[in-house]
N, C-alpha and C positions, 0 to 999 in steps of 0.2 A: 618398549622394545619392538622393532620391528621382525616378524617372524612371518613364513610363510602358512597360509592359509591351508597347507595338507597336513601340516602339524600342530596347529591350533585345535585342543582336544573339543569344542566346542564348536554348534552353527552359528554355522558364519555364511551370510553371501555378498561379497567382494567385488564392486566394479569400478574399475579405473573410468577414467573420462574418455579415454576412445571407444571403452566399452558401451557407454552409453550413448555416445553419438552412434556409434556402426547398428545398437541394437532400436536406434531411435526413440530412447528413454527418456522424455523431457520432464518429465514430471512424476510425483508419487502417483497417480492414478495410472501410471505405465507398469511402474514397480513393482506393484500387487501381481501382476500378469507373469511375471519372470521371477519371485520368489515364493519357496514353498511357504506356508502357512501366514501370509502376510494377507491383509484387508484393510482396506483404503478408502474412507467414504467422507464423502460432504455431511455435515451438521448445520443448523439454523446459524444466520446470520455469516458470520468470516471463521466460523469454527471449521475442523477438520477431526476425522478419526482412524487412527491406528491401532489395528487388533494383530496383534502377533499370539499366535495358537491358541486363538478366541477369546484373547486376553487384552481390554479396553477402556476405553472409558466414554461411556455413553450418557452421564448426567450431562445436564443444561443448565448451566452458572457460570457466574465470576471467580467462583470461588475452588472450582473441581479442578483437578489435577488429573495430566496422563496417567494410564498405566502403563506406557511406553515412553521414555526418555529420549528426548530428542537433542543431538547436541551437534552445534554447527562450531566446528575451529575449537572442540575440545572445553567450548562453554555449553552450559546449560541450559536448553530456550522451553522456558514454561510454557507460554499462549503463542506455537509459531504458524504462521500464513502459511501452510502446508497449500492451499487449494488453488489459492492465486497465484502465486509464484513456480515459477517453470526454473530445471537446471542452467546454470550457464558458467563457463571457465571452470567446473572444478575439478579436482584433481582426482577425488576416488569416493564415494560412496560404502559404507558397510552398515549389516544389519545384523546384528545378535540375536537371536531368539532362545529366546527362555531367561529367564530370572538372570541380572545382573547385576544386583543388588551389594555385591563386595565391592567392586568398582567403582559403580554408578549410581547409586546412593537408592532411596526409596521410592523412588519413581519408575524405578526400572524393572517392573514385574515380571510383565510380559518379554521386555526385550530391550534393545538398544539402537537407536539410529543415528548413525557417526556421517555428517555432511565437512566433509573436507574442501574448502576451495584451492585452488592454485593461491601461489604467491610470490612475492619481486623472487628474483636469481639474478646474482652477480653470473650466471655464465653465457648470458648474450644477449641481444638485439632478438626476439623471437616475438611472434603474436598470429592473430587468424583473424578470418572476417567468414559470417557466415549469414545469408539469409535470406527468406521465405516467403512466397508470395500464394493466396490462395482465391476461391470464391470468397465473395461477400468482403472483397480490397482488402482480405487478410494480408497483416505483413507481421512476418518475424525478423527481427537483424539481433546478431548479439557477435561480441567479440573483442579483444586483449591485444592488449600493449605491454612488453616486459622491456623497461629500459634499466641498464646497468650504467650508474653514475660515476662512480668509480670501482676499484677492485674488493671495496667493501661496504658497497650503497649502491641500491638499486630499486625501482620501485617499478609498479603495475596498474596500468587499470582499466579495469573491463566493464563493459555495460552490454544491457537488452533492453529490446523494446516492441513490443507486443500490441499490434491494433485490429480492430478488426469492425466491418459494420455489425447491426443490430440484424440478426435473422428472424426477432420474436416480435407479429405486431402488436403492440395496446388496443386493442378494440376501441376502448374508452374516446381514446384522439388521430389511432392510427397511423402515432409514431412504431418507429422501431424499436425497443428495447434488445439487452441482450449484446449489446456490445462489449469491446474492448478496447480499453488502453490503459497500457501499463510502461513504466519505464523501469528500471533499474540500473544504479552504480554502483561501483566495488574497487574503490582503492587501497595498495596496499603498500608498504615499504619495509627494508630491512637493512640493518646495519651489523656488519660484523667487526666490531674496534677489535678484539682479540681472538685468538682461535677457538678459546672455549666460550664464545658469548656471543647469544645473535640474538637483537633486540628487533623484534614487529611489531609495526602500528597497521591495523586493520581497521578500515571505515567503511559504512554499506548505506546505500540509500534506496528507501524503493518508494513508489508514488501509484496510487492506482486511482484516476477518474473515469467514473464509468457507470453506465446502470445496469451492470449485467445484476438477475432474479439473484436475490439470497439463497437461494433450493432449486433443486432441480424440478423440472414440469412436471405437475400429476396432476389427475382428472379429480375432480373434486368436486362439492356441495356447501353451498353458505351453510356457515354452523351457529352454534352459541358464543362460540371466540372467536368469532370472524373477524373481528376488529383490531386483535392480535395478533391472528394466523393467518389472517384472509381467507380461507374454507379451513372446512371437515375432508378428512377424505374419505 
């Protein structure tokens, strides 16, 4: 049911999609910044971690599981690319904090993170174009198409795409490391045959070739797992 956010007896922080372009929020590493008790950090390799009121999950496996539930379109995403992937076309963000466990099953200790995208509407011809240009031939573009096929078919599809050169040299060769390129798609469709029936197919692609570092930079010392870790710190 949809209810407003000053009646919902629980925290909640609520942002629609213009909120987040106006507040320039592309990513979960913005998020952290603009919500209370929320923490957002990179882990080895394409991992990501989210702690909501110091409540996370910080083991290294295949096998470990959030203590924040993350669900994108109302499904459930165990292992999701929180640290590569940037916002684009969606329609509203929300974050639960504290135990949500009646809901959202056992995964959800700490909290909950609801990623809503836009999706087709039969109510017009609408869409946007948007993007970025910076140092180091940074480019961001992303942006949406909603076509209405007829009065009860309509479909959607938006993409970004993220590049950027290497700012990190290799000593070793003297290349640049530490780039970017990423693309992403996101088609959508909807049919409504009767009043009370509306049928969505949802499809997403994303691609990332690049050498950006698995970790962020630290100063460091060859160690005993150096051929693992690459240093000690």
């Amino acid at each position: 049911q949809e209810q407003s956010v000053q009646d919902v007896p629980i925290a909640v922080s609520a942002f629609s999609g213009d909120d987040l372009a106006s507040r320039q929020l592309e990513s979960f590493q913005d998020i952290q910044f603009n919500v209370p008790n929320f923490a957002f950090s990179r882990t080895q390799f394409t991992g990501s971690s989210i702690s909501i009121r110091g409540i996370g999950a910080l083991a290294v496996g295949a096998s470990t599981e959030p203590s924040t539930s993350i669900h994108l379109n109302e499904f459930y995403v165990n292992a999701p690319r929180l640290f590569e992937t940037e916002f684009f076309d969606v329609e509203r963000l929300e974050i639960l904090r504290g135990p949500q466990g009646t809901l959202f099953g056992r995964n959800a200790t700490g909290g909950v993170v609801n990623v809503i995208t836009r999706k087709a509407s039969t109510d017009g011809v609408e869409g946007y174009a948007d993007a970025e240009y910076g140092n180091f031939n940074s480019v961001k573009a992303q942006g949406a198409l909603n076509v209405p096929l007829s009065d009860t078919l309509a479909v959607r599809l938006a993409g970004s795409v993220i590049q950027r050169d290497g700012f990190t040299e290799n000593l070793f060769d003297g290349r640049d490391i530490d780039d970017r390129n990423i693309y992403a798609l996101r088609g959508s469709a909807r049919w409504l045959p009767t009043d009370n029936t509306t049928i969505e197919v949802l499809a997403s692609y994303m691609r990332e070739d690049d050498n950006r570092a698995r970790y962020q930079k630290q100063a460091c010392t060859e160690g005993p797992l150096s051929p693992l870790l690459g240093c000690a710190p």
